[in-house]
C-alpha positions in Angstrom: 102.1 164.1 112.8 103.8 167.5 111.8 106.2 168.1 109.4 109.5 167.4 110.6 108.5 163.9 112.4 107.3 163.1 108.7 109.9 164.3 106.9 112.3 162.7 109.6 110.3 159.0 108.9 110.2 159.2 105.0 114.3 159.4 105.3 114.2 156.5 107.3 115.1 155.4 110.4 118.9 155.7 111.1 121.1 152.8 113.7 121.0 154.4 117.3 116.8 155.0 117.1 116.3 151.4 115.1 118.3 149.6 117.6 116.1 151.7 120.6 113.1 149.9 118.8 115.0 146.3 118.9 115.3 146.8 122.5 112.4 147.5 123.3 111.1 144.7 121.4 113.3 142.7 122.9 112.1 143.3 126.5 108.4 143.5 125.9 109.2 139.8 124.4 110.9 138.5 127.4 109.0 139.8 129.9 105.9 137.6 131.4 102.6 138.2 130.6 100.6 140.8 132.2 103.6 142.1 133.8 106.0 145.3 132.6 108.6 145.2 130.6 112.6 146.0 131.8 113.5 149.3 131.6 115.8 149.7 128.2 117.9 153.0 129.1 118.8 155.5 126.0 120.5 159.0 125.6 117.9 159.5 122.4 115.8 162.5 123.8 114.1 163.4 120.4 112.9 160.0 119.5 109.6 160.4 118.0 107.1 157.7 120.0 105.8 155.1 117.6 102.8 152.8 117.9 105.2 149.9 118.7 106.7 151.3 121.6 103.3 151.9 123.5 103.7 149.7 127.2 107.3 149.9 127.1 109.8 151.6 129.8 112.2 153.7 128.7 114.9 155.4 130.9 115.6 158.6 129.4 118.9 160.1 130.1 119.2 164.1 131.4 122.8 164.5 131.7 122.9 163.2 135.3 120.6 160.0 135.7 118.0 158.0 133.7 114.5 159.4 134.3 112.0 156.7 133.5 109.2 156.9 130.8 106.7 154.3 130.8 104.9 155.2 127.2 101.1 155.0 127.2 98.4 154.7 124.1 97.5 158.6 124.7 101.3 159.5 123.5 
């Protein structure tokens, strides 16, 4: 990991990206098995990827529309 992602983890994480991760948790937990999760939709572009999040769909917003991201174990 480089230096700012670490330095940006040993502050902690902050509301808006913790409550991304509830989300996410959230719809992973609800959703049945072998099947994808909903898509949880978010305006955090420079959310570092964690292990936690790998599986999960994310719908990235780019000023105009929500671009999905389904995040994989090679992230």
């Amino acid at each position: 990991m480089h230096s700012r992602a670490r330095r940006r983890f040993s502050r902690g994480l902050k509301r808006k990206p913790m409550a991304l991760i509830k989300k996410l948790r959230k719809a992973k937990k609800e959703a049945p098995p072998n099947e994808k999760p909903e898509i949880v939709k978010t305006h955090l572009r420079n959310m570092i990827i964690v292990p936690e999040m790998t599986g999960s769909i994310i719908g990235v917003y780019n000023g105009k529309d929500f671009g999905q991201v389904e995040v994989k174990p090679e992230m």
